[in-house]
Every structure is written in structure tokens, then in C-alpha cells.
MIZALO-639662 format. One record per residue (C-alpha): residue in one letter; x, y, z. Coordinates in steps of 0.25 Angstrom, whole numbers, plus 5000, padded with zeros to 4 digits. Layout:
% MIZALO-639662
aXYZ;...
***
This chain:
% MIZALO-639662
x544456395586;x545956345589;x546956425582;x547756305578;x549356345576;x550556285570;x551556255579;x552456125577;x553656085587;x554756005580;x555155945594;x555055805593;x555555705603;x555655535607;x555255515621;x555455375627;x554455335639;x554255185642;x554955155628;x553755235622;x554155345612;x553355475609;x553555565598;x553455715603;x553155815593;x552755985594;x552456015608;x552155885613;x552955845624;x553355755635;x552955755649;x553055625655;x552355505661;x552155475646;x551355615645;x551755705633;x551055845631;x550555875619;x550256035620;x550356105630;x549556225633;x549856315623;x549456375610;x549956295596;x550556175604;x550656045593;x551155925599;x551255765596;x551755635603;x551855515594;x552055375599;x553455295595;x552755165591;x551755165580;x550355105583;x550154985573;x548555015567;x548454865564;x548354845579;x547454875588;x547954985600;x547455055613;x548055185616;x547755245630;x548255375635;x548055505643;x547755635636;x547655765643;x546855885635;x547255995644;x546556085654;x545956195645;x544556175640;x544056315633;x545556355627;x545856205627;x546456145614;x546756065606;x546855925609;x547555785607;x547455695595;x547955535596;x548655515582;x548855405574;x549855435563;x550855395550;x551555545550;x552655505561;x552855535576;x553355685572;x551955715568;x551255845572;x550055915568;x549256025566;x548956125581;x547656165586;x546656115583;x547556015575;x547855945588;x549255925581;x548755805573;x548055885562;x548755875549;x549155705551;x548555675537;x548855535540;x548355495555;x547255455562;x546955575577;x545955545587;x545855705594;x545455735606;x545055875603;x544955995615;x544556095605;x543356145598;x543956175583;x542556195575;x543256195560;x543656035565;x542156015568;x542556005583;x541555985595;x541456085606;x541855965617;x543255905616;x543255785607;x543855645601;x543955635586;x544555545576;x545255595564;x545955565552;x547255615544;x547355755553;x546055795552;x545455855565;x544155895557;x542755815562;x541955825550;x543255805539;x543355675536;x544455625542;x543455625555;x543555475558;x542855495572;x542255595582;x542255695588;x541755645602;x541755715615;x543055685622;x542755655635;x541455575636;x541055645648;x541555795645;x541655885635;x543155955641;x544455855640;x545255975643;x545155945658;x546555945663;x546355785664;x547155675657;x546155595648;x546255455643;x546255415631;x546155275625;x546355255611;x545955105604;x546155055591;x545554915585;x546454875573;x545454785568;x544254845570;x544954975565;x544155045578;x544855155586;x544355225599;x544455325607;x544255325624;x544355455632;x544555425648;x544255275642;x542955315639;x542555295624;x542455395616;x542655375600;x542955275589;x543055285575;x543355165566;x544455175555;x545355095548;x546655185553;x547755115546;x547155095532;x546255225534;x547255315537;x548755265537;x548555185524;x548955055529;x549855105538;x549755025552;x550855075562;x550755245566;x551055335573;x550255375585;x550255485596;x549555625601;x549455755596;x548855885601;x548856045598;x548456185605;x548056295597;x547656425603;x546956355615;x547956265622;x547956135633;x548956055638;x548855915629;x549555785632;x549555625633;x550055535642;x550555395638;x550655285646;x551955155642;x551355055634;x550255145629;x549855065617;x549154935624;x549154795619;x548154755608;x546954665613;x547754565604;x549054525604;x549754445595;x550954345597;x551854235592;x551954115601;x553154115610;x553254265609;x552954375619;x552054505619;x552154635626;x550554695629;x550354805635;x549054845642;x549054995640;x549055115650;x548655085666;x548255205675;x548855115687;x550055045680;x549554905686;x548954785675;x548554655677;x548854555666;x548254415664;x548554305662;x549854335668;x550454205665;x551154255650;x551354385654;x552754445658;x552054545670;x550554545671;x550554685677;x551354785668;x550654855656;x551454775646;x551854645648;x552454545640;x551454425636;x551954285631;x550754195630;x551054055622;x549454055617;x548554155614;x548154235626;x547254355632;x547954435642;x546754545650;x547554665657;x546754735668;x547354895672;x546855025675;x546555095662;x546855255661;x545655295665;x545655205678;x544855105673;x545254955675;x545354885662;x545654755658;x546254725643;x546654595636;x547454565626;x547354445619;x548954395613;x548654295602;x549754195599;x549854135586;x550954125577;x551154215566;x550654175552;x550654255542;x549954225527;x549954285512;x549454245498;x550354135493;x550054185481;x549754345474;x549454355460;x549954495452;x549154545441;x549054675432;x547754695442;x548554675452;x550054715450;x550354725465;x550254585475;x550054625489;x550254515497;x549754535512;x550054465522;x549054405533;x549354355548;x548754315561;x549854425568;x549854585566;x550954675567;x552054585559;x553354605552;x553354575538;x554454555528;x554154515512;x555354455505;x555454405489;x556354315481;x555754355468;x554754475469;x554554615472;x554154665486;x553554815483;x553654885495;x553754885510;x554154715512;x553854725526;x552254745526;x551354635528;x550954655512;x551754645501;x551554705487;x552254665476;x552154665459;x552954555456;x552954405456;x553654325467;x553754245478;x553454325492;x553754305506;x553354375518;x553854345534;x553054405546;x553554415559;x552754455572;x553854555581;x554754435576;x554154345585;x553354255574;x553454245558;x552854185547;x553054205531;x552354165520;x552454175506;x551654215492;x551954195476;x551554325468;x551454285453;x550854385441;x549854355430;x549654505423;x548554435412;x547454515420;x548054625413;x546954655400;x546954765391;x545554805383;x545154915374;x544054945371;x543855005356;x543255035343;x544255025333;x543355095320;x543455245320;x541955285312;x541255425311;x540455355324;x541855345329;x542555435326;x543555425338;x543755295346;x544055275360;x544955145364;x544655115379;x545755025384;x545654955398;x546454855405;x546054745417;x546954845426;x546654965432;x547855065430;x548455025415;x548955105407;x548655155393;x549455195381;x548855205368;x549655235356;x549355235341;x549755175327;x549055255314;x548255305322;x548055455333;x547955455347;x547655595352;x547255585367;x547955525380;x548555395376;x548755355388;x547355315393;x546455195392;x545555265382;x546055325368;x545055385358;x545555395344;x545155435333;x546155375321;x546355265315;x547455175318;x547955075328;x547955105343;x548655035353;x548455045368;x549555005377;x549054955392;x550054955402;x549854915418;x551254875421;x552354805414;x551554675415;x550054745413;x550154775398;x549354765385;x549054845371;x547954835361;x547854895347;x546654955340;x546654955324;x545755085323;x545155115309;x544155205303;x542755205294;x542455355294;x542055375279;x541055475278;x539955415268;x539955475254;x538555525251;x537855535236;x536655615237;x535355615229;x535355735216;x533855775216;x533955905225;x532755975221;x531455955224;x530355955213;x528955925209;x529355795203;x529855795217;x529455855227;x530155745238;x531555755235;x532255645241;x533755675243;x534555535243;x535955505249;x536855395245;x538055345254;x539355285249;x539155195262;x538155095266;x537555105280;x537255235282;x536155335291;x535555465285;x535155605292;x534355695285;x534155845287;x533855955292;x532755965297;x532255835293;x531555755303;x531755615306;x532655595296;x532655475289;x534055375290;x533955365275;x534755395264;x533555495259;x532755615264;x531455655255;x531155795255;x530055895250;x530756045254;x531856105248;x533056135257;x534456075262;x534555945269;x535655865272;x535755725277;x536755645284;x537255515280;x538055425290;x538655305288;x538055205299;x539355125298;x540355225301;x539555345306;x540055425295;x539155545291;x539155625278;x537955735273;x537555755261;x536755895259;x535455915251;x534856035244;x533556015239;x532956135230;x531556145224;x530756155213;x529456135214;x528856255204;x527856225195;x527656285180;x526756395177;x525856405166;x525256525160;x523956495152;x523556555140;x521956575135;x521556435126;x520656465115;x519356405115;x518856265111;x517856285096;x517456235085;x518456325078;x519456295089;x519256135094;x520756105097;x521356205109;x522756185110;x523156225125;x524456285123;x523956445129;x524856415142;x526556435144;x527356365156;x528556435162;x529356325159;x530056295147;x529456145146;x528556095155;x527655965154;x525955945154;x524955875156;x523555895152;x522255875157;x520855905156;x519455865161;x518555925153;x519355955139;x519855875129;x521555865127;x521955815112;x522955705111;x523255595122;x524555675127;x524255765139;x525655795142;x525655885128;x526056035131;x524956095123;x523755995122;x522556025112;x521256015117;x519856025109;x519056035120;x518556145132;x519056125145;x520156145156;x521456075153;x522356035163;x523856025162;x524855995170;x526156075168;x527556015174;x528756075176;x529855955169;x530656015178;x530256005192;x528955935188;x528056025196;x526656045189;x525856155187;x524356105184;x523556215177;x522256225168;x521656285154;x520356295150;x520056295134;x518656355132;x517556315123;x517156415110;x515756455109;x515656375095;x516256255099;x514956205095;x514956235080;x513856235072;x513856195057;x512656265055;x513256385056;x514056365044;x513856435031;x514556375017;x514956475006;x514156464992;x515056544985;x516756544984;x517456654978;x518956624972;x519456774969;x520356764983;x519756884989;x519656785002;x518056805001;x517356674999;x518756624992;x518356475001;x517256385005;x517156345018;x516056355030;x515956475037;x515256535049;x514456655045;x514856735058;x516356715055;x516456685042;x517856695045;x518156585052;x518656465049;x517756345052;x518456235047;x518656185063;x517256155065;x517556045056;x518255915060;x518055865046;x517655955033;x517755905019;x517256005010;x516955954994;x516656054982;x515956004971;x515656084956;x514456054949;x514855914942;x515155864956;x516655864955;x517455904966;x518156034967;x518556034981;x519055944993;x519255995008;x520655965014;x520956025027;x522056105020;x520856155011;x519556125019;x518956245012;x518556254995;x519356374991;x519156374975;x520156444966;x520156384954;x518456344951;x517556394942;x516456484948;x515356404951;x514556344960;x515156224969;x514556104977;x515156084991;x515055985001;x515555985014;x515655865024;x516155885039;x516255855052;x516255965063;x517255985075;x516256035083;x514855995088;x515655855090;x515955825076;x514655855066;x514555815054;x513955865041;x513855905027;x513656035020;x513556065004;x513056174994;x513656234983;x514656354981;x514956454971;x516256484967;x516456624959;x517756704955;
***
């Protein structure tokens, strides 16, 4: 690895040799016969020679020359580079393995390398590359071509030999090459001008070259003339044309046809053909070779051509006019009466922004012109401004985003506000906003580019107004509840919950378990939302009823009122059944129903409340003497009226309870009591229904009594016999 060292020399000198100057710059030197050393055998040495005349990249060029590397192969470094550059003919570079052209961002170096760097990707062999912009690294990408062996037939150039080298550029084909002792060895393919000088066509060229810590004597030598004529030539009748054939090992060139030309064995002579014409030189080339070359000098005359007319637009606020013509390498000058030239006037193009009448001359080395001229005229309608918008701020929307566009790229934006809020950048195509108001955006390109648009922005953000349903509780009149919401707006979506499945888009929601449930309403229109919250309670319990024991169904007792039972309620409501008894009356829904018959007896009992319902059952019983038997009867024959409450009455009586009051085994009784002339002392009422004298004379009665009986389904019959009645 070379250690690569800064040493720059500020000597800098004109040299003058066969009118050709040279541009010295560190170490580089002159030694004569057109010779300059670049380094010589020492550490850190930097040196460049640069060429008076600029190479035009527009034409095509040969360059031939002799290199020498030096004489040192193992401690030999660093090598040459052929430069093609825009930084001037003071340029110098980086040492070592630089080669005193690293560093040229701008340029274009072909390097002819004598030392293995590995951190530039460098072969072991010495090596032809081509790079770009002061790059000497192979695999950056500024690596346009190589690196190749040097020398076709060995890998050591540093041989104590002068090389040559040949270096061809073709112009149209945008091709350059590279021959070492005119053998070929490279090419790479490269728009330079365009590529790398941006446009620029005339540069500097030359040779550079560096030692590090290993050192060789490194120089060119140059021959007169070194640049050789085109393979074509151009000319304007009646002129004349200097070609030059390029460098001879022997001096001696034979030109033909000799006829036009001033000397026909020089390098350079001076041509002045009437038509167009071919002229073949034949020479010993460097490398001792004989070579014949032609060069063809086309005569024409000079025409030049542009638009006759160029249109500016806000798509296009700059005309560039470009000039075409059958010559190369003119002189151009632009002139206006009523326009604006922007720029250099001088170029074969011309840019300009305003209208007018433009007139460009040409000249070929002043030998042949031609002009022409072309109209320039404006029409900015292309210009279009658009926005993109909703102008109706909703709960859906509740900012809005303006997108404003234009037909040209590059306008600019302004957006300001009347009534309304701007809050973010106002100055790019897009605003978002989120108030009403008016908005207006302001489009701007260039004095003649302009245009503004206003938005009216208003809002429907009203948040609906919800009623909700006023039954909250659940019951057993009913047990699905369902909760109603009614909206002050017309369109509107529904969303029930929690935990409600599928809900339904409907202004109700049924439901069957207490608990909170919500639902929200949104106004389809608008997107507005509102929700209405609902808490559903229960009550669902139902009565309860504590019975009492009913007496039993008899003869003595044939009616049963079922009243024996108490609800824990203070009303309620029933509903009586039975499937085997017998309900009086044609109202089951009475509290306390009368019955006159055993069986069960159903009865719903209803809460009036919550209208749950507790069914429950009583079973009335059956006496044993439900089936009375008249028979059984006895009828007193004598009636006592002392009131000493024995035998103060007459009536039936059973013997085993004299006690008892019988009168309820008969559904009719009508008792009669006669005296002895038939008349009649006594009538049964059912306030009365038995003979209780008080007031008769002792003696002896006749009695009749007719009746029907309540039991044994209604018998009938008729008793009579006769009664004493005593004090």
C-alpha cells in the first residue's frame, strides 16, 4: 500500500513550443523535444501539464503521444492519467495513489496505473482504466471502464521504455478508445459532455501523475500539431483549411490529391478544394507502422434553421429556441427589437419568457453566415385552476379537506378565510378545515399564471333529539318489555346494546331480563349520533295465599262460602274454577264465591299490580249427613208455654241431637196449626217457621206440615198429628 502525501507546488509556468502552450503545474516540468516530466523519482511528487487550446467534445479527436512509466517495477509508483477537465489549467490533485487527478469532481481520467492499491480494487498487473469526477476506485461507480492489462503482451510497463499511446474519441458515436503501442486495449461508451460537463463542450485537457512512498520518473512527450484533423472536415466554398495529420516517427507524409493542397508533404497543410473532397495521407505512425488516413473536407454553404415560430405558455414559461445547421463549431449572436434575451446571446440556443421578434446570425470562423428569424408569442389560457371539495361540514364530516390543483406543476397556494378558521399551513394545495365560513384559495404560477376560487362552507351537525318510551319495568302483564326511541329527525339508524346481538336498526329493542341497556341513534342524514340510556327493573312476584280449613258440605250446611284464605296484598283479583263442585252465581271473578257442593275449587289469584298470578286449590268436604233422612224425624205432641225453654216450641227434631236446629234440611216448610173446630192458630213464616204458643188455651192441637227437603235432591212430603199445649 502506497502511503499517499500532500505535496502541492504553486509553480506555475506558459511554455511556448511550435506555437503550442502547456500549462505546468506542482513538479511537472519541462525537458525539451516537446517532453515534460511529471515526477520525478522521488517520494510525494504531484505534477500536471495542461494543453493551451480546449478540446471541442462536439468533434471528433485523435490524440497520440509517448508516455514513459519509469524504470522501477517492485517500488514502482504511481502512474499517469490523461485528463479531460472544466476546473482550469491550474488544476492539480490528489498524490499517490491519486495520480494527481483524484479529487477533479468534474472530469473525465483514463489512468495508466503502475501500482497495486487494494482499497481502489486495483489488479496486481499495471492497468488502463476509465473513470469519472476523480474517482480512482474500480468498483465505485464512477468506474466507466476497466481495468485492463496495460500492455497486451506483459504485465510491467515500468521498463525504462517510452510507450505510445493513442487516444480516439468519436463525437457522434460518443465512443472513446484507448491504444497502447497502437495496440488496442479499451473502450467504454459515454456521453462526456452531456454526462459529465453538463452541456459543456470545449475543456481542458492534459496529464497528471504522482509518487507516494514508491517513486519513478514519469513523463510525456508531445509532438507539434498533436491534435490530428477529423476524418471530416467542414468548409465554406472559396475558403481554405488547415488539416493536420497528427505525429510521424520519420517526419516525412505523403498527401493526395496534391493538386488543392499548399505542400503535400508537411503534417499540416493548408487545403482549398472548390467541391467536396477526400484527401488519404500515408506516414509512419509512432509505433513505426505505416499508416494511411483520410479526411474527407465537405463543402457546402452554411445554413442555419429555427422555428419560425415558438408559443409561451404557463406549461411552458420558457421558449428555447435551438438553432440547427449542416456546420459544427459556429459563432452565434442573438439580437431583439422588442424581446428579452435571458442569458448568454452567443450560444446556439436561446431562452427567453417574453414575446417578441428574434434574430439569430451564424458564422463559420467568419468565413460563411446565415441568419434566420422566429416570432415568440403567449397564450397563458393553459393555465386552470380546480378544487376539489365538499362544502357541507356533518358529524360524518366533521373536517373537510380542500384539494386545489392547477394544470402546471410548481403553482403556488394561498389560502385565506372569511368567517371562517384556518389552523394549519396555508400555503399548500391542500387545507382541511373544520368551520364554517368562506374559504378562498389563491393560485399563483407567475404574474400571468394566476387564479382564486371560493368555497361557501356551511354545517348540519345537529345532534337528534331523542324521546324515549316510559314503561321501564318488566311485569307479568309484560314479560317482553319493549323500549321505544323516538327522534325529532326523520332518517335516522339505531344501535342497541350491550351485549345485544345482531341488533336490530330499528327504533325498538324487546327485551325479557332486567339490566341497563342503551342504544344509539344516528341521524343517517347528517351522521349525527345521540344515546338514550335505559334501565329496566322487575316485578315479576306473584301473591301468596294462606288457606284456611272450609267447613263441610250437609244437609245442615248446603251453602260453603270460600272465604278461609288471606292474600298478602291489599287487593288483588280471582277467578274461579272447579270441575267437580258447584260455584253459585254466574260471576267467577267474585273474591269470596259460595258453593253448595263438595269438590276442589280453583282460583286464580292476580296481583292488579304486576298482573302475576298465583293458581292455587281448596277442597270443601262432604258431611257424613248430607244425605238426610226424614224418617229420622220426631215431632213433638206436647208444647209447654211457662218459658222455662223446655218444650216452649214445636218443631222437628232429631232424637240424637235434640238440639239442633234442622230447619236447613228443608228448602220449603210451611207448618199449619189447627184447634179442634178446624180454625187456624198458626202460619209458618221464615221469620217464624216454628209454633211457639203463648197466648192458647191448653189443649190439644192439630198440626200439618207440608215440605220439601234440601237434601236427598229435593223430597217431598207431609206430616200431621196433634199436640197438646199445657201451662
Amino acid at each position: 500500500m502506497k502511503k499517499i502525501v500532500f505535496l502541492l507546488f504553486a509553480l506555475t509556468w506558459t511554455t511556448t513550443v511550435y506555437c503550442q502552450v502547456y500549462f505546468l503545474n506542482g513538479n511537472a516540468q519541462a525537458i525539451g523535444n516537446d517532453c515534460y516530466q511529471l515526477t520525478s523519482s522521488a517520494g510525494n511528487q504531484n505534477g500536471t501539464v495542461w494543453y493551451g487550446n480546449m478540446i471541442n467534445l462536439v468533434e471528433d479527436f485523435d490524440i497520440t503521444f509517448k508516455m514513459y512509466l519509469g524504470n522501477q517495477d517492485v517500488n514502482g509508483a504511481d502512474g499517469i492519467c490523461f485528463v479531460l477537465q472544466n476546473i482550469g489549467t491550474s488544476a492539480i490533485g490528489v498524490s499517490g495513489g491519486g495520480m494527481g487527478y483524484q479529487s477533479f469532481t468534474t472530469s473525465l481520467g483514463i489512468e495508466f496505473d503502475t501500482w497495486q492499491n487494494t482499497d481502489s480494487s486495483d489488479p496486481t498487473y499495471d492497468h488502463i482504466a476509465i473513470e469519472k469526477n476523480g474517482v480512482v476506485n474500480h468498483a465505485a461507480p464512477e468506474s466507466i471502464g476497466g481495468p485492463v492489462q496495460m500492455d497486451a503482451n506483459d504485465v510491467n510497463t515500468e521498463d525504462n521504455t517510452d510507450h505510445v499511446v493513442e487516444i480516439k474519441w468519436d463525437a457522434s458515436a460518443h465512443i472513446i478508445q484507448v491504444y497502447f503501442d497502437c495496440i488496442f486495449r479499451l473502450e467504454a461508451t459515454i456521453d462526456i459532455a452531456n454526462e459529465i460537463f453538463n452541456g459543456q463542450s470545449y475543456v481542458n485537457w492534459g496529464f497528471t501523475a504522482a509518487t507516494g512512498g514508491a517513486v519513478n520518473t514519469q513523463r510525456v512527450c508531445l509532438q507539434p500539431d498533436i491534435l490530428a484533423s477529423a476524418s471530416d472536415v467542414q468548409a465554406c466554398p472559396g475558403t481554405s483549411v488547415q488539416i493536420n495529420a497528427g505525429p510521424n516517427l520519420t517526419g516525412v507524409y505523403n498527401w493526395s490529391p496534391a493538386a488543392t493542397l499548399s505542400d503535400p508533404t508537411i503534417v499540416n497543410p493548408i487545403a482549398s478544394p472548390d467541391t467536396t473532397t477526400t484527401y488519404s495521407v500515408t506516414f509512419t505512425n509512432l509505433c513505426g507502422a505505416v499508416q494511411t488516413t483520410t479526411i474527407t473536407i465537405h463543402v457546402e454553404p452554411l445554413v442555419i434553421d429555427i422555428p419560425a415560430t415558438a408559443l409561451l405558455q404557463c406549461a411552458d414559461t420558457l421558449a428555447t429556441i435551438n438553432t440547427t445547421s449542416n456546420f459544427t463549431s459556429l459563432h452565434y449572436n442573438w439580437t431583439t427589437v422588442d424581446g428579452t434575451i435571458l442569458g448568454t446571446d452567443t450560444l446556439s440556443l436561446m431562452n427567453t419568457n417574453v414575446s417578441g421578434t428574434y434574430i439569430v446570425e451564424a458564422n463559420y470562423h467568419n468565413q460563411c453566415f446565415d441568419s434566420d428569424t422566429v416570432v415568440v408569442s403567449a397564450d397563458y389560457s393553459d393555465f386552470v385552476l380546480s378544487v376539489n371539495y365538499d362544502s357541507l361540514l356533518t358529524c360524518y364530516d366533521p373536517t373537510l379537506t380542500f384539494v386545489a390543483s392547477s394544470t402546471i406543476n410548481g403553482t403556488q397556494y394561498a389560502w385565506t378565510t372569511s368567517g371562517g378558521q384556518i389552523t394549519g399551513n396555508a400555503n399548500l394545495a391542500n387545507l382541511t378545515i373544520a368551520n364554517i365560513g368562506t374559504y378562498t384559495v389563491a393560485a399563483y404560477y407567475n404574474a400571468n399564471c394566476n387564479d382564486t376560487h371560493s368555497i361557501v362552507v356551511t354545517a348540519d351537525q345537529n345532534i337528534p333529539v331523542l324521546t324515549p318510551s316510559n314503561d321501564n319495568t318488566i311485569t307479568c302483564f309484560e314479560p317482553t318489555l319493549t323500549m321505544v326511541v323516538n327522534s325529532n329527525a326523520t332518517n335516522m339508524s339505531y344501535d342497541w346494546g350491550p351485549n345485544i346481538n345482531n341488533p336490530p336498526a330499528q327504533n325498538n329493542w324487546s327485551v325479557t331480563a332486567a339490566g341497563n341497556y342503551n342504544v344509539t341513534a344516528t341521524n343517517t342524514d347528517n351522521g349525527c349520533s345521540a344515546v338514550q340510556n335505559f334501565t329496566i327493573g322487575i316485578d315479576t312476584i306473584s301473591p301468596i295465599v294462606t288457606w284456611g280449613q272450609p267447613d263441610s258440605i250437609s244437609c245442615l250446611h248446603p251453602i260453603e262460602t270460600l272465604d278461609m284464605y288471606t292474600v298478602n296484598l291489599p287487593s288483588w283479583n280471582a277467578n274461579w274454577t272447579t270441575t267437580d263442585g258447584s260455584i253459585l252465581g254466574i260471576d267467577p271473578t267474585v273474591l269470596y264465591p259460595d258453593v253448595n257442593a263438595s269438590g276442589i275449587y280453583f282460583v286464580d289469584i292476580q296481583n292488579p299490580d304486576n298482573g302475576c298470578i298465583l293458581t292455587t286449590q281448596v277442597f270443601v268436604p262432604e258431611n257424613d249427613n248430607i244425605h238426610f233422612d226424614v224418617s229420622q224425624l220426631s215431632f213433638p205432641n206436647i208444647v209447654t208455654m211457662n218459658n222455662d225453654n223446655i218444650n216452649d216450641e214445636w218443631r222437628p227434631f232429631l232424637p240424637d241431637d235434640p238440639s239442633q236446629d234442622v230447619r236447613a234440611y228443608f228448602s220449603t216448610y210451611d207448618l199449619k196449626v189447627y184447634n179442634r173446630w178446624g180454625g187456624l192458630m198458626f202460619d209458618s213464616t221464615d221469620a217464624t217457621p216454628y209454633f211457639k204458643p203463648s197466648d192458647l188455651s191448653e189443649g190439644t192441637y192439630y198440626y200439618i206440615l207440608t215440605y220439601i227437603t234440601t237434601c236427598n235432591q229435593g223430597s217431598e212430603g207431609q206430616v200431621d198429628g196433634f199436640v197438646s199445649v199445657n201451662r
